[in-house]
N, C-alpha and C positions, 0 to 999 in steps of 0.2 A: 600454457599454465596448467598445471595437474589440482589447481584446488584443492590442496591437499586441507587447510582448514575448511573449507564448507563439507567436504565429504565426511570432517569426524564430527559434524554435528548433527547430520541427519542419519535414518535409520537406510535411507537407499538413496541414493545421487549418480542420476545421470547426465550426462554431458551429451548435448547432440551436436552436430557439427554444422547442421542445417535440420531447420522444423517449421513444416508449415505453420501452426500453432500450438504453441509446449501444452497450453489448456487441452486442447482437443485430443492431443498424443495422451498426453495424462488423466485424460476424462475414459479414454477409451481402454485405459490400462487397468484403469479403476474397475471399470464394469465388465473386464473380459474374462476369460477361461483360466488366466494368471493372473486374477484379482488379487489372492490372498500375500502372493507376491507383492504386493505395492503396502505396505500400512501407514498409517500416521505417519505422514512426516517426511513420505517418499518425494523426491525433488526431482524435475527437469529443469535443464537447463542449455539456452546454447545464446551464440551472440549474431544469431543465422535465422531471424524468422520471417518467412516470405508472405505469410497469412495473418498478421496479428491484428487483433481489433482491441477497442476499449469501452468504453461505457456508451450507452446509448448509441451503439451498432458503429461506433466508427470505426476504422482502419487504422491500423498503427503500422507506420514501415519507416526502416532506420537502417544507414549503412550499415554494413554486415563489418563486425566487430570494435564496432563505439559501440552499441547498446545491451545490454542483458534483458532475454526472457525467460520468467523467474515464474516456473510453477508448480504448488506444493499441495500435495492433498492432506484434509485435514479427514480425521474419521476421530470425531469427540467422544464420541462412543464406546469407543476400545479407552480411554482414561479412564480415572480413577475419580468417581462423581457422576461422568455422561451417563447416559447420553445427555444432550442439553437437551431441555423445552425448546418448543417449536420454534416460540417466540425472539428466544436467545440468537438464533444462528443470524438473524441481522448484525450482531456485533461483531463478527466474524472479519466484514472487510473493514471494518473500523480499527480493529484486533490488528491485523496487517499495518494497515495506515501507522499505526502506533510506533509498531516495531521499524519499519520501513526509515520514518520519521526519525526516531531514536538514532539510525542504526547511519542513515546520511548527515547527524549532527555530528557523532563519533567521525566520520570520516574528514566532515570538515576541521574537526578539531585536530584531528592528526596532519593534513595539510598547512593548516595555518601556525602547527607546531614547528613543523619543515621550513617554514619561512620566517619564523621569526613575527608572528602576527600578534593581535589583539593581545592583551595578558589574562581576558575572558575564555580566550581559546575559539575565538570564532572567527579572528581573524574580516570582523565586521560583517561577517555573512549569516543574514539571520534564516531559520530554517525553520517550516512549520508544516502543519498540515492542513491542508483543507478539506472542510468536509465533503464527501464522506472520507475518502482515500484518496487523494493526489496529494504530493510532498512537493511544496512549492521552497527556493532557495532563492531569495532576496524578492519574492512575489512571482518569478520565475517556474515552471515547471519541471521538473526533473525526474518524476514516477510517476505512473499512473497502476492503480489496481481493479483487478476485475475477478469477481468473486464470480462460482460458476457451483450451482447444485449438482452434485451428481446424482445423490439418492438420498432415502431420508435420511441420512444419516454420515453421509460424504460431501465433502466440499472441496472443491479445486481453487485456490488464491495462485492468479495472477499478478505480477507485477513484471512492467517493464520497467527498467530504468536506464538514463542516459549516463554513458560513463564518461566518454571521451570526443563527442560530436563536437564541431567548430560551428562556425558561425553561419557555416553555407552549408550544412548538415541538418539544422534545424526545422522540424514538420510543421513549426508556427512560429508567429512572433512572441508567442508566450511561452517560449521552452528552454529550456538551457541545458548544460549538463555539468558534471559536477567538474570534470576541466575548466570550463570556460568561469564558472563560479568561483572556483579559488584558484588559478594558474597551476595546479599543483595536478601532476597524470595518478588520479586514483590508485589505491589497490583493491582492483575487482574481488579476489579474493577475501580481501580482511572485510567490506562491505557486505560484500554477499554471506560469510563468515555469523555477521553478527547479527544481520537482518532475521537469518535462521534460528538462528540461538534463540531471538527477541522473542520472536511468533511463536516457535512450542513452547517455552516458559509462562508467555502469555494465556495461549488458548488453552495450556495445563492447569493454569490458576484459574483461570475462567470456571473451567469445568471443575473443578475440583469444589467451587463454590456451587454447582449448580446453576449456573448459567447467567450469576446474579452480577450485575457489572459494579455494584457499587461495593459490595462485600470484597471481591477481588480486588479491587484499586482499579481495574480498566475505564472507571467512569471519570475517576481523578485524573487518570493520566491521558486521556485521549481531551477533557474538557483544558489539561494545561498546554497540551500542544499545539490546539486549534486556535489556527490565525483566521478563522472564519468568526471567531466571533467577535460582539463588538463591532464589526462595519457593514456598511449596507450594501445588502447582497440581493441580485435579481435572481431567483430558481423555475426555471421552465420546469412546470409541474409534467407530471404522466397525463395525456388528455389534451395537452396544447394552450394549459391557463397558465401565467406568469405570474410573481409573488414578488414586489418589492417593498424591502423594506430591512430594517436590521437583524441582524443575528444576534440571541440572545446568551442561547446555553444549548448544551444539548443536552437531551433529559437519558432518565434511566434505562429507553429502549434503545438509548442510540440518535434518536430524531432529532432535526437539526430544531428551535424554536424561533420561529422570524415576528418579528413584532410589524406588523401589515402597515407601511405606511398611509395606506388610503384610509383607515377604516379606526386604525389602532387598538386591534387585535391582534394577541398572540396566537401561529399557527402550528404547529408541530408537525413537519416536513420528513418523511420517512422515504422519502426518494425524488430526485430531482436533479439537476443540471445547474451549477451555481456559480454565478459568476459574481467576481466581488469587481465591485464599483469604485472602491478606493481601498489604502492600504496606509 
C-alpha cells in the first residue's frame, strides 16, 4: 500500500517497515539536529512495532501487519492563536480520541454500507470513546492513544489501532479489531486517511480559540462521544486510591466527573485508569 491519501493530508509522512516505537522515533526526530524538518503534523507510521507501550506503562504488541502505529507531532505553537496555555495541552489526547472515534465510525459506516447493513449506517455496531482516549466498538477495544510531551510546546499522539487481528491475535479479552467488528477487511488507508484530517482540523480549531474547549466545539463533541458517561466506572487513581462510582460529564478541562458512590460527591478525575462496570 503507498497511502497515497494519508500522505496528502499531512505536511511529512513516513512509513517504516519495522519501529521499535514510532513515539520514540518521532520524539527523537522532534528534538534532534533535523528538528526543523519535522513540523506540525509530521506522521510515522508502520504495521511493524516491536517496542510499543500504552497508558500506565504497559506493552503493546500485535502481529506485524493487522495493526497500525500511528504517530503525529503536534507543535500548537507554529498555528494561528498558539501557543496554547499550559493548561490546554491536556485536551490534546482527548483531541485524538475525538478524531480517532469519528474517523472508526466513518469506517464502520463504509463496511456496513458494503454489506448491505443497518439503514443508520452502522450496520448495528455501536462506536464510542472512552475516556480519556481508547475507541471502544461494541464495548470492545480497538485503539488506544498515548500522548507523549516532547517540549513545551511539542507533543507526540500516539495511537495504535487494530485493523485486521482474528480472534487468536487478540492482546486481551477486551479487544477487537475493526475485521472482526464488522466482517468487512478495512481500508487502512481511508481510516488512517481521516483520522489525520480529523486531529489537525481539530487541534487547528482548538488553537485558533486559544485553547478554549468550549468556544471550539471540542467540549461538545468529545462530551457526545463519550460512552464513559452515565455508567459506573471504577478509576485506579495516581497513588494506588480507587473511585467507584458514576460518570457524570466531563468538564471544561477535559476531567472525567465521578459522582463517589461511597460518600456521594462529585470528583473531577484528570488522570486515571477506568474501567466501566456495565454498558
Amino acid at each position: 500500500m503507498d497511502w497515497e491519501r494519508s500522505r496528502a493530508v499531512v505536511p511529512r509522512f513516513e512509513w517504516m517497515d519495522r519501529a521499535g516505537s514510532t513515539n520514540d522515533v518521532l520524539k527523537d526526530a522532534a528534538t534532534g539536529a533535523d528538528a526543523a524538518a519535522w513540523p506540525h503534523g509530521a506522521t510515522i507510521v508502520t504495521d511493524d512495532q516491536t517496542r510499543g507501550r500504552g497508558r500506565m506503562g504497559r506493552t503493546w504488541l500485535a502481529p506485524t501487519g493487522k495493526t497500525l502505529a500511528i504517530s503525529v507531532l503536534l507543535r500548537p505553537g507554529d498555528l494561528p492563536g498558539g501557543p496554547l496555555p499550559a493548561d490546554a495541552y491536556g485536551w490534546l489526547p482527548l483531541i485524538a480520541g475525538i478524531a480517532m472515534t469519528e474517523a472508526v465510525r466513518a469506517e464502520v459506516a463504509r463496511a456496513s454500507a458494503d454489506e448491505g447493513g443497518e439503514q443508520d449506517g452502522t450496520g448495528g455496531v455501536e462506536v464510542w470513546l472512552k475516556w480519556p482516549n481508547d475507541v471502544l466498538v461494541s464495548g470492545f477495544k480497538v485503539c488506544g492513544i498515548l500522548s507523549e510531551l516532547v517540549s513545551a510546546e511539542a507533543v507526540v499522539i500516539g495511537a495504535g489501532l487494530n485493523l485486521t487481528l482474528d480472534e487468536h491475535d487478540l492482546p486481551t479479552l477486551t479487544s477487537t479489531s475493526l475485521l472482526l467488528a464488522t466482517g468487512v477487511r478495512p481500508d487502512g488507508d481511508a481510516v488512517l486517511a481521516d483520522y489525520l484530517e480529523r486531529l489537525l482540523a481539530l487541534v487547528a480549531g482548538f488553537a485558533a480559540s486559544g485553547g478554549d474547549a468550549i468556544a471550539s466545539g471540542v467540549h461538545e463533541r468529545a462530551t457526545a462521544l463519550c460512552g464513559t458517561l452515565g455508567i459506573d466506572v471504577r478509576v485506579e487513581l495516581p497513588g494506588g486510591a480507587t473511585l467507584v462510582g458514576v460518570a457524570e460529564a466531563v468538564d471544561a478541562d477535559g476531567r472525567l466527573i465521578v459522582r463517589d458512590d461511597e460518600n456521594g460527591h462529585a470528583q473531577a478525575v484528570a488522570a486515571g485508569d477506568v474501567t466501566h462496570l456495565r454498558y
